[in-house]
N, C-alpha and C positions, 0 to 999 in steps of 0.2 A: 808395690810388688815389682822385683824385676819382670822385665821380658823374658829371661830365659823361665820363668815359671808356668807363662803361657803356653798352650802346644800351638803350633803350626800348624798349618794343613798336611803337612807329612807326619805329623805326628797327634794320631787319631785315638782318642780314651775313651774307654768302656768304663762309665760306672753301677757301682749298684748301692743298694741302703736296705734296712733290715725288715724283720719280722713283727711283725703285729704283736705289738706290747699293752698290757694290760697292767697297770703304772701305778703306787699309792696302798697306804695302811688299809688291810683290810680285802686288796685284790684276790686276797685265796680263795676266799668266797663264792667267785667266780670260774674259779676253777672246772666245777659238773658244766655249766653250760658251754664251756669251748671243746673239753671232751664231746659233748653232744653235736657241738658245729662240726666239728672236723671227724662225725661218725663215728666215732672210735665206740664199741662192742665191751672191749674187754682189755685194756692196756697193763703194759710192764709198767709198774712204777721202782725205777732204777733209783739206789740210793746207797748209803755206806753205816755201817756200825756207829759212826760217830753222829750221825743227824738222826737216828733211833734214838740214842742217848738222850739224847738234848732234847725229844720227846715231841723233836716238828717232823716226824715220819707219822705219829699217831693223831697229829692235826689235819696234816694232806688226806689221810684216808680215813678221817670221820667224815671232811668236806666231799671226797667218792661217796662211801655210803651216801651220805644226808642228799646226793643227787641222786642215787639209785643206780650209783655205777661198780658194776663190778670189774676187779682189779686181780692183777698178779704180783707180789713184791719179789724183788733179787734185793739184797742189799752187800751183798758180796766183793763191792768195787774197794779196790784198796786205795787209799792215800795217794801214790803217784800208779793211775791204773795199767794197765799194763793189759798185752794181749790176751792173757788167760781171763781176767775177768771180763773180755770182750765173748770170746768164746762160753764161758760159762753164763755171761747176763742170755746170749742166743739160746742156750740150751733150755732156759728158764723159759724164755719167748715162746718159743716152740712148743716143748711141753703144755703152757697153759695154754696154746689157743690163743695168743693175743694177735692183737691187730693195730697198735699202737705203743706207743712208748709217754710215759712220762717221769722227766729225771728231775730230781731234787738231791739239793745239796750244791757243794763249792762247786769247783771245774771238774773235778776228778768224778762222781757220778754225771756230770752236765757232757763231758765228754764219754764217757764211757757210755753212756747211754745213744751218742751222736755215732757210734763205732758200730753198735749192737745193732742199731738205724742201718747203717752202713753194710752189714753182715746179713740180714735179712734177705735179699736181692744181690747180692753179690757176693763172688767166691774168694776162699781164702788166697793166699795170706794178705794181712793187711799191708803192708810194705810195695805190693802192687799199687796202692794207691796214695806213697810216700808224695806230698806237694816238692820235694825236694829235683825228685826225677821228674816229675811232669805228671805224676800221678790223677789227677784227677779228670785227665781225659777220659780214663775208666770208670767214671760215678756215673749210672746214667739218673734220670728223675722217673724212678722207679718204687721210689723209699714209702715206708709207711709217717703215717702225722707221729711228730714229737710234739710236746709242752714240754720245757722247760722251763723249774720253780728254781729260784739262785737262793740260798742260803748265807752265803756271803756277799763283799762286795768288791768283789778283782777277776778275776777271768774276765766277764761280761759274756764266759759262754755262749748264755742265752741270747745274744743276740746275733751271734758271732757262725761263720760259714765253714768254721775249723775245728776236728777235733781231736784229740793230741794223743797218746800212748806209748807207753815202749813196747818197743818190739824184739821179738825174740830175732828177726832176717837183718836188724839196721843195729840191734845194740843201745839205741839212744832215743830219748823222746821225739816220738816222727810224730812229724803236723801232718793229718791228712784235710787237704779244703778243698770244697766245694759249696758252691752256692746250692745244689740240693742236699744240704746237711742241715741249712738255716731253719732252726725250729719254727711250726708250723704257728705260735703262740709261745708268746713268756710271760708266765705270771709273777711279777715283780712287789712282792709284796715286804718293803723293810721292817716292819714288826719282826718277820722270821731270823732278822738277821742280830736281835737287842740282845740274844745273851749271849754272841761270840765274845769269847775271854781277849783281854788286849793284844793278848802276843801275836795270832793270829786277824784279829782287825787289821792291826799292823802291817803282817805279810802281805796280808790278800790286797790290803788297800793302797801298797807301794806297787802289787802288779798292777792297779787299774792303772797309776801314775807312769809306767814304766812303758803299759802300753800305749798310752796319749804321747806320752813325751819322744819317743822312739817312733811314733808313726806319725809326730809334726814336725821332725826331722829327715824323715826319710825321701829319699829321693822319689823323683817321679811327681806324678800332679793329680792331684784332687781335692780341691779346694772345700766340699764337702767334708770331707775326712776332715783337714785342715781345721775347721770352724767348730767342730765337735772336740778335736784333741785340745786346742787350746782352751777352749772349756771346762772340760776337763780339769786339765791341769790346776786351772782355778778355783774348781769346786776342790780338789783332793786337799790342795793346799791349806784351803781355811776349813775343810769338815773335818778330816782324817786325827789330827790332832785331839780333835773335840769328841769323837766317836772313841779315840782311845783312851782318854781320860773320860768321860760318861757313857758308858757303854750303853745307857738305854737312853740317848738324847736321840730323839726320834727326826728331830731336824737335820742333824749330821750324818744320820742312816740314811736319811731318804736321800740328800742327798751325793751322799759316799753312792749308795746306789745306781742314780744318775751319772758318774764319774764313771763306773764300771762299763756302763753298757755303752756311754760314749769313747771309750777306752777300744772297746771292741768291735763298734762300728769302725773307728777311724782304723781300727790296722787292717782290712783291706788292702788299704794303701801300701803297707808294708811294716817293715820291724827295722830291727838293725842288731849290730854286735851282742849286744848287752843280751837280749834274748835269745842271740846262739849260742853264747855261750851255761845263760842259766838252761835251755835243753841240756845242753851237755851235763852241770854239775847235778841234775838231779838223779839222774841212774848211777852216776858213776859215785858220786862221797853224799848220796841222798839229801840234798839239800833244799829244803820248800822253794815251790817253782818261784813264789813272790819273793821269799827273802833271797833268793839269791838273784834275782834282778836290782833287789834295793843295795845288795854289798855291790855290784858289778859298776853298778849306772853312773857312779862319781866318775870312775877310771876312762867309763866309755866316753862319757860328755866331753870332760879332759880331752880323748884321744880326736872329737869330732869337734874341738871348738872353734879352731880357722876354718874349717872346712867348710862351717854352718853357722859361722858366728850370727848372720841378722836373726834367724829362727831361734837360736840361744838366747838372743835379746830378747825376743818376744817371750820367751819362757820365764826369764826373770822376770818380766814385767806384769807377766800375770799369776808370779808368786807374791809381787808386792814393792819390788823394786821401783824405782821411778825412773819414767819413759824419757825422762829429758838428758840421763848420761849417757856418756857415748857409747856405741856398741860393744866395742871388746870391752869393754868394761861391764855392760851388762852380760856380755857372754861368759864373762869369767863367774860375775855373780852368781850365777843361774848354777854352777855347779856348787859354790859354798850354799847357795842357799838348799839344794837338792842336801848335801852332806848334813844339813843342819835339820832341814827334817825326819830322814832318818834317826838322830839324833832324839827330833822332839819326840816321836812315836816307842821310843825306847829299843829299838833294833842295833845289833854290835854293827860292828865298822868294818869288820875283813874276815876274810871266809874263810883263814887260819881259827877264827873263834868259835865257828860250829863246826869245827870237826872234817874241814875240808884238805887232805893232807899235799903236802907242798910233793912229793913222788907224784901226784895223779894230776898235778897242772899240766904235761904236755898227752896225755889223754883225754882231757878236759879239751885242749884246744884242738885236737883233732875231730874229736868229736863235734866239738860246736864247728869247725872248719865245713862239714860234713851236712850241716843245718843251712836251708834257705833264707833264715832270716837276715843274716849280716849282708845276702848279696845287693837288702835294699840301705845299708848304713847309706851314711851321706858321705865320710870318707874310706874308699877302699881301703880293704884289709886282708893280710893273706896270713896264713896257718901260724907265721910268726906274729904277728900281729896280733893274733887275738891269744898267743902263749903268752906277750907281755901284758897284756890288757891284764890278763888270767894271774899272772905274777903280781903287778901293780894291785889289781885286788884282793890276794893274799894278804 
């Protein structure tokens, strides 16, 4: 480890680590009893149309009944959620009388549910609480208890102090974080997650990747963070593959699973480019939050590779490179090898392929210019900078 990785006595860090995880096949189970720990009465169970479907909305709330708990459902969140289904999960809250939350599903109910948390105790709008402007002075620990149940394995939501929406005041997906957003319990059970279809394994499982690999590069120091992302990294590498070629390999779920929530522990730490910029593409040429961090991250690595080369190395090395070539060389590897698994998971190459049009790339970069994440990349970047990134990923 260099020295400059150490702080100084002038230079003083706050850490923290996450939420009581309820871990392993079969943890839904468990569910009524941490309802009953953390009193919850009568909770919202926050969810979307598409995990009804797939018929693990009617598992979650046999496992309520069979504890004798009575529930409210919203399942109204959409795909990338947005303030209205913030506003409308409230309206649900209210009405029923609840007195807790619990969200089920990808990121999009896992945060929308984190918003809804958010809105109970505190006044509109949500952009008041943008992380970008300093917003979370404004969170007090006021909030009522969340569970969050992960249905996939990329956000890591559920373990995570941030929760994202677009908003009608900012235009663009706003991270709102606070450490009292951190669910009060996440029951992590990967059975739920064996019949997502590949294409989505895919997305979700390049954002757990995206977010490890983006916050073991990013500036600043928390060697915690640090220890879980590179982990990470390692678990995605050799499950992810395996989870999308056998969808019901129960090994490679659990743990893809484990990747996710270490993904979202470590960005505490921070993020970088690659993530402000997928904020941006999802409002504006709607592009899933995880594939478009997987088209972006070759271009970003690229753009951070002198900046960050030893951290590079250590990323190829625990894709599978060997430790004994010289650094720029494994720094370079680290991005073929990222292109190539992309590659393996079946995901296109440039965000011209879904529909991302080449007019809305200097939009794009404004936007993500507009996004807090890039201010922790490792190599500075300014509004041009991330237009070419944005180009280069076309």
């Amino acid at each position: 480890m260099r020295l400059f990785d150490i702080p100084t006595e002038a230079r003083v860090t706050e850490m923290a680590w996450p939420t009581r995880i309820v871990f392993g096949a079969g943890a839904l189970q468990r569910l009524p009893a941490h309802v009953a720990r953390l009193r919850m009465r009568k909770p919202l169970l926050v969810t979307d149309t598409g995990v009804v479907r797939a018929g693990l909305a009617s598992r979650v709330q046999d496992s309520l009944r069979a504890g004798g708990v009575s529930f409210v459902v919203f399942e109204g969140v959409e795909p990338n959620p947005t303030e209205r289904d913030v506003e409308e999960g409230l309206a649900a809250y209210i009405a029923g009388g609840c007195d807790g939350l619990i969200a089920l599903g990808g990121g999009s109910p896992l945060d929308a549910a984190k918003l809804v948390q958010l809105r109970t105790m505190h006044p509109p709008p949500l952009s008041r609480y943008d992380d970008a402007t300093g917003g979370d002075r404004h969170v007090e620990d006021t909030l009522p208890p969340l569970i969050a149940i992960p249905t996939t394995a990329g956000t890591g939501s559920e373990v995570s102090r941030s929760g994202v929406a677009t908003l009608k005041d900012t235009g663009r997906k706003t991270v709102i974080f606070s450490p009292f957003l951190l669910p009060k319990a996440a029951i992590c059970d990967p059975e739920l997650t064996l019949g997502l279809p590949p294409g989505p394994t895919a997305a979700t499982g390049m954002d757990a990747f995206t977010h490890c690999l983006e916050a073991y590069v990013a500036s600043g120091f928390h060697p915690l963070a640090d220890a879980v992302a590179i982990d990470g990294i390692r678990r995605v590498a050799r499950s992810l593959p395996v989870a999308v070629r056998e969808g019901r390999n129960l090994v490679a779920r659990t743990d893809m699973m484990v990747a996710a929530m270490q993904g979202a522990m470590a960005f505490q730490k921070g993020l970088g480019a690659c993530h402000a910029l997928a904020h941006a593409l999802t409002p504006i040429s709607g592009t899933h939050h995880g594939l478009a961090n997987a088209l972006c991250l070759p271009a970003v690595m690229e753009f951070n590779r002198e900046a960050a080369a030893e951290r590079m190395a250590q990323l190829a090395v625990a894709m599978g490179e060997d430790a004994r070539e010289r650094e720029d060389v494994l720094a370079r590897r680290a991005v073929e090898r990222v292109r190539a698994l992309n590659a393996e998971v079946g995901l296109p190459t440039r965000l011209r392929d879904v529909g991302v049009r080449e007019e809305d790339l200097p939009r794009i970069a404004a936007k993500a210019f507009q996004d807090a994440s890039h201010q922790c990349n490792p190599r500075r970047c300014s509004k041009a900078d991330l237009l070419q990134l944005a180009r280069t990923a076309w």
